[in-house]
C-alpha positions as CSV (number, residue, x, y, z in Angstrom):
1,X,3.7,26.9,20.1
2,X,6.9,28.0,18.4
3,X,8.0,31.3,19.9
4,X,8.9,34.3,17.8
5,X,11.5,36.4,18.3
6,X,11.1,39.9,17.6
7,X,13.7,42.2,16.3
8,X,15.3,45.8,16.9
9,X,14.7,47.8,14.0
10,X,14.9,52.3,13.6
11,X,12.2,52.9,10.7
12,X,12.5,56.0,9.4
13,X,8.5,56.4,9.5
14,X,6.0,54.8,11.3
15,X,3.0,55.3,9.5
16,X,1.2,51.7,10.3
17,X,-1.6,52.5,8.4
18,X,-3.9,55.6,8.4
19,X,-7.1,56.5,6.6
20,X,-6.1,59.6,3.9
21,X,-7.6,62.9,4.2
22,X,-7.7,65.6,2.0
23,X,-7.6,69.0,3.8
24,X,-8.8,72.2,2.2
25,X,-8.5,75.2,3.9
26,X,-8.3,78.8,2.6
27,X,-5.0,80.7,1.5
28,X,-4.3,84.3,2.1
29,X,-5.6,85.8,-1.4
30,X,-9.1,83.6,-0.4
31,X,-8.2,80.4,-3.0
32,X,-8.7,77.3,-1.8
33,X,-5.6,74.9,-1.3
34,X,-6.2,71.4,-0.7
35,X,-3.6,68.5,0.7
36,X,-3.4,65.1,1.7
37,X,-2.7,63.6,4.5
38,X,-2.7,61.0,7.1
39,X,-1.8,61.5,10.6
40,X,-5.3,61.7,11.9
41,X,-7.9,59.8,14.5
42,X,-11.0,60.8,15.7
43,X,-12.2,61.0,19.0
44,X,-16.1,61.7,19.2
45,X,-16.7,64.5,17.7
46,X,-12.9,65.8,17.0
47,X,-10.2,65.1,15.0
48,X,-6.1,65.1,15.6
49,X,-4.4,66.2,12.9
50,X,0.0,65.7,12.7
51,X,1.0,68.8,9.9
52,X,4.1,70.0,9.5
53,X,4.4,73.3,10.9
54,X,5.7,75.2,7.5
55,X,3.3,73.2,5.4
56,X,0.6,76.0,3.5
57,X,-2.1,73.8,4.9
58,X,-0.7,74.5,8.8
59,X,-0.3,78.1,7.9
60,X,-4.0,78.5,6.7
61,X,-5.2,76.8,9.5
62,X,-3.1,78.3,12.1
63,X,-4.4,82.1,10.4
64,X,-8.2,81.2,9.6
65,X,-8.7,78.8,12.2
66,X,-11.2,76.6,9.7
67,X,-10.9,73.5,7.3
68,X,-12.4,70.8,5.9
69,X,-11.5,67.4,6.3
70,X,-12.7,65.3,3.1
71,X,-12.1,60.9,3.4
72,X,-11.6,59.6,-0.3
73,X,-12.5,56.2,-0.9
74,X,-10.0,53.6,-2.1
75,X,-11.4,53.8,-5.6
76,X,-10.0,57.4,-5.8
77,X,-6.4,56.7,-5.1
78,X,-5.4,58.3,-8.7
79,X,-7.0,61.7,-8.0
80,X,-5.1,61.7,-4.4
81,X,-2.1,61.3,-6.0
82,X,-2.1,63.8,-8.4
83,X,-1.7,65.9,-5.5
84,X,1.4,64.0,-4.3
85,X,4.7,66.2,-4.0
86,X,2.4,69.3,-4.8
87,X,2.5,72.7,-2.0
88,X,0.3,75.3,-2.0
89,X,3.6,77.7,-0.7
90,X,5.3,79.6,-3.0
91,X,8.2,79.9,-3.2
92,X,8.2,76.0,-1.7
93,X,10.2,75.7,1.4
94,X,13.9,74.3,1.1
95,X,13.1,70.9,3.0
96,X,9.8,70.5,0.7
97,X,12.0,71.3,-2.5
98,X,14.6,68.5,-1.5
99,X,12.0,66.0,-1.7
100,X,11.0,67.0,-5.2
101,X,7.8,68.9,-4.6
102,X,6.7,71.7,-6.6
103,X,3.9,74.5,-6.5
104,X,0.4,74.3,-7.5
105,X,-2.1,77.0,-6.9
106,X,-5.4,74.9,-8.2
107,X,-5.4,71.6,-6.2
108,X,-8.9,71.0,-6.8
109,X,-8.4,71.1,-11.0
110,X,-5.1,69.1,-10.7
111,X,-6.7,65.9,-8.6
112,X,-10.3,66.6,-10.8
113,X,-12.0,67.5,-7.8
114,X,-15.2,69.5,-7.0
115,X,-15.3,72.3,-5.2
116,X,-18.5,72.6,-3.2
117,X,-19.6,75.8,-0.8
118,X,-19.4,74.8,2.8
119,X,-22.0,75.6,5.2
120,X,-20.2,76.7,8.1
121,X,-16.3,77.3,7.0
122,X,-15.2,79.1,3.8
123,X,-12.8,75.9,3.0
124,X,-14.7,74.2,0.4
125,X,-16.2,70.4,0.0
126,X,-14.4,67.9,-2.2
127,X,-17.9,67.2,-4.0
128,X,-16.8,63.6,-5.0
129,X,-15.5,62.4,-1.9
130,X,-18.2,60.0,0.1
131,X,-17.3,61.2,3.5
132,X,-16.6,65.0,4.2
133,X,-16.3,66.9,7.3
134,X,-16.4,70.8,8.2
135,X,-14.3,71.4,11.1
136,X,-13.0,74.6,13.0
137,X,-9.3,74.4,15.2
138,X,-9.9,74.4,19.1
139,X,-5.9,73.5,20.1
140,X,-2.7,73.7,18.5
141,X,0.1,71.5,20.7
142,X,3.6,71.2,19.4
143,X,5.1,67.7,18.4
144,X,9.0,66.9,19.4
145,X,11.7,69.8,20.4
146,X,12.3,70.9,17.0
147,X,9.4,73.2,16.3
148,X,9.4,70.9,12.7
149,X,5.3,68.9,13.6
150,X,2.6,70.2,15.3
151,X,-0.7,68.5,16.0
152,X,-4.4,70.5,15.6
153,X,-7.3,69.5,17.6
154,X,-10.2,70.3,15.5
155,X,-13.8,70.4,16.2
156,X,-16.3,69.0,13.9
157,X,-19.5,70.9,12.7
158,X,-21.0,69.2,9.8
159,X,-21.0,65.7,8.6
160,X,-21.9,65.6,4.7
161,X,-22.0,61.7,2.9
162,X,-22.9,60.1,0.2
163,X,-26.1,58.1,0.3
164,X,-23.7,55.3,-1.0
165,X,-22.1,54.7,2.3
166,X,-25.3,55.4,4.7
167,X,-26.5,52.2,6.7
168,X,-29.8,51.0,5.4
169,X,-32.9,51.6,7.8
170,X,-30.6,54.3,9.5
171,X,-31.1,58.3,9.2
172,X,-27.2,58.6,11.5
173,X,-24.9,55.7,10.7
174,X,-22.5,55.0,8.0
175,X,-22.5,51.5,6.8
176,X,-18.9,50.1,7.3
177,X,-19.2,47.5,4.9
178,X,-20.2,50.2,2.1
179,X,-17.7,52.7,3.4
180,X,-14.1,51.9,1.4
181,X,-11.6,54.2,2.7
182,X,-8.4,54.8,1.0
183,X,-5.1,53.5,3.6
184,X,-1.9,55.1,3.7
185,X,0.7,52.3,4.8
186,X,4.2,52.9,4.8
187,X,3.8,55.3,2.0
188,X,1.8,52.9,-0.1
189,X,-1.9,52.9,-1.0
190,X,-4.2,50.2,0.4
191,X,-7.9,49.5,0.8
192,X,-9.7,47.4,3.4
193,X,-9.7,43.6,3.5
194,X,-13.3,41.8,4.1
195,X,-14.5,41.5,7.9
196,X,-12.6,39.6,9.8
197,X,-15.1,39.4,12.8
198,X,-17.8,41.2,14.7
199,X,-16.1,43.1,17.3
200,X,-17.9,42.5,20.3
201,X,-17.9,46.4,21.0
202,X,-21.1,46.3,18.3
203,X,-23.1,45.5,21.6
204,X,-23.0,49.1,22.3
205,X,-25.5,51.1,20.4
206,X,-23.9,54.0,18.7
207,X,-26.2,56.7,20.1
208,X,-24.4,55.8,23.9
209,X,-21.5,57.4,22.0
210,X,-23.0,60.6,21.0
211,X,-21.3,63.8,22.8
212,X,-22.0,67.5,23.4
213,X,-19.7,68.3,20.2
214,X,-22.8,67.2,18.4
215,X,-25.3,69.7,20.0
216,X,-23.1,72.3,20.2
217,X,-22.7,71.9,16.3
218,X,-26.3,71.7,15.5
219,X,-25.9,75.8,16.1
220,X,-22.8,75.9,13.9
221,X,-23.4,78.6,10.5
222,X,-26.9,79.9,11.6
């Protein structure tokens, strides 16, 4: 077998290749602002998010303590990207305004989206997005020495999808070969390839998987 050498290399990002989420949260005069984004993973029930700490989206979530994580599918790459290089703040923040971004105050009309009444946050739903998540912040750790990223550990309350993506025969699962997430690689747009192969972790039924986040959200709005 040939060997392969790797290489020393400083990327100036290392954004392998995320799934994109829209964030709406709530801004001070009680509009909705909504941003992409996508430094995130999910562990059970919760979700890390990587913000940067001036961004409207941190501010709103660091004052109101709610938002709502919506997953666009691959097919909606256009509406994402109306949002590009758009901020909620106003006036926008110097480091923002070197990077060519401007202010919007109506996300949702800009990327075409619907905004639909949450059940248990005041950020609204993105109606048209298959997968869509209300969630409420539980931790806010800082990222690096320079005060610049911070990271929010939120706790999901409501799951909302389309019937489109739901496994068939299944009242709890989504269907991973309907499910088409958009990718953020590199700052490039991407979909997902076919199946390459089972993984054997299928063995394990998803219900061994289920955690107290989901009780305790089954309370969540009444």
């Amino acid at each position: 077998m040939e060997t392969v050498v790797h290489t020393v290399i400083e990327p100036g990002i290392l954004y392998f290749g995320t799934p994109v989420v829209l964030i709406s949260s709530v801004n001070e005069d009680g509009s909705a602002n909504l941003a992409p984004m996508s430094s995130a993973f999910w562990l059970g029930w919760r979700a890390v998010l990587g913000l940067g700490a001036r961004s409207k989206t941190a501010q709103n979530m660091l004052r109101t303590r709610e938002c709502v994580l919506n997953l666009p599918s691959d097919s909606q790459a256009s509406s994402v990207d109306r949002l590009a290089l758009t901020t909620g703040s106003d006036p926008v923040p110097a480091g923002k305004r070197e990077r060519g971004y401007f202010h919007v105050a109506g996300k949702f009309e800009r990327a075409g989206f619907t905004a639909v009444p949450s059940e248990t946050v005041a950020p609204p739903r993105v109606g048209e997005c298959p997968v869509v998540m209300e969630a409420v912040v539980e931790a806010v750790h800082p990222v690096g020495d320079d005060g610049g990223v911070v990271a929010f550990e939120v706790r999901v309350q409501r799951v909302f999808v389309h019937d489109s993506v739901r496994l068939a025969g299944s009242s709890d699962r989504i269907d991973p070969d309907s499910w088409r997430p958009l990718i953020m690689s590199f700052q490039k747009f991407y979909g997902l390839g076919s199946q390459v192969h089972p993984s054997t972790l299928a063995r394990i039924p998803e219900r061994l998987y289920r955690g107290p986040d989901i009780d305790r959200a089954r309370g969540a709005g009444c």
